[in-house]
C-alpha positions in Angstrom: -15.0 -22.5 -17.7 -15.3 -21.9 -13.8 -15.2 -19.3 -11.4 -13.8 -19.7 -8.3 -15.1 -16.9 -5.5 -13.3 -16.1 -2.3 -12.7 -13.1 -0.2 -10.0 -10.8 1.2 -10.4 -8.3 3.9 -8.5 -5.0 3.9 -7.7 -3.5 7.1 -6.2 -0.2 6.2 -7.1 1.2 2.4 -4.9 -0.3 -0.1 -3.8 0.5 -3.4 -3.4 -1.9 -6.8 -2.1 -1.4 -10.2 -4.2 1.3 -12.1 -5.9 2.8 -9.3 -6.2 6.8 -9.2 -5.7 6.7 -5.2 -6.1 4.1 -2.2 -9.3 2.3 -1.3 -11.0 2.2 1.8 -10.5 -1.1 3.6 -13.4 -3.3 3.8 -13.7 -7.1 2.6 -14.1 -7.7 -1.2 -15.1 -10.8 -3.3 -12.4 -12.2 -5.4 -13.3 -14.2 -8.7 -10.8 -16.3 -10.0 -12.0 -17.2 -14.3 -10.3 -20.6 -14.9 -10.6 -22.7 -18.3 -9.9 -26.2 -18.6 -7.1 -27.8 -20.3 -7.5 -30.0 -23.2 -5.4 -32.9 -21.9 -5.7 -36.5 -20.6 -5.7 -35.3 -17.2 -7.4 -32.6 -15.4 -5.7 -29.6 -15.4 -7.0 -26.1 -15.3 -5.8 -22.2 -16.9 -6.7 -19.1 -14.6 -7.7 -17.0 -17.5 -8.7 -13.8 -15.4 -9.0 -12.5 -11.8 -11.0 -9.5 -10.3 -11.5 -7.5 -7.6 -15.1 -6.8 -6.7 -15.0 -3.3 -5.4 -17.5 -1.4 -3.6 -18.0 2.6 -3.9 -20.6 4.9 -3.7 -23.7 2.9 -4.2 -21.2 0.8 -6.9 -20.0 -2.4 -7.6 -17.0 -2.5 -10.0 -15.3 -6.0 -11.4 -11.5 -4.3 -11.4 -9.4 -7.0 -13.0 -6.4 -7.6 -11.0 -2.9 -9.7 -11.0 -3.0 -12.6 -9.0 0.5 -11.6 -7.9 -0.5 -7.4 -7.5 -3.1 -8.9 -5.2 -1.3 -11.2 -3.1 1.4 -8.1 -2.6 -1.0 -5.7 -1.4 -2.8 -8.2 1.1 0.8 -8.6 2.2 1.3 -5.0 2.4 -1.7 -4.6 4.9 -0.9 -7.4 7.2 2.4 -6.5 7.8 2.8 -3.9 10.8 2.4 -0.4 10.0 6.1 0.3 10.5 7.2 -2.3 8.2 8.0 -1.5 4.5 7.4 -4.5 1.3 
């Protein structure tokens, strides 16, 4: 198993999957789970990813998809007038 960590930054609050209302922007860590493949060369499975949000005082590891993710960072860099 490995993790991979990166971050993403949020401009405007943004909204995922599952979530009650939007977030407030700020930059979050992003954990990527990976497993390794049992084959003759090196090859790896993303097994889970997850948002670490911050609120009040708390950290929550929100499990996110990959895809969700990468449509709500698109959502925020796109100008404000523009619809995805």
């Amino acid at each position: 198993m490995r993790t991979t960590i990166s971050t993403v930054t949020f401009n405007r609050p943004f909204l995922l999957p599952g979530f009650d209302a939007p977030h407030a922007p700020g930059t979050f860590e992003v954990r990527s789970d990976e497993e390794r493949l049992d084959t003759a060369f090196e090859g790896w499975h993303r097994v889970m990813t997850t948002l670490m949000l911050r609120s009040a005082g708390r950290v929550e590891a929100w499990p996110v998809d990959p895809a969700d993710l990468a449509k709500a960072i698109a959502a925020d860099t796109a100008p404000a007038s523009a619809k995805i």
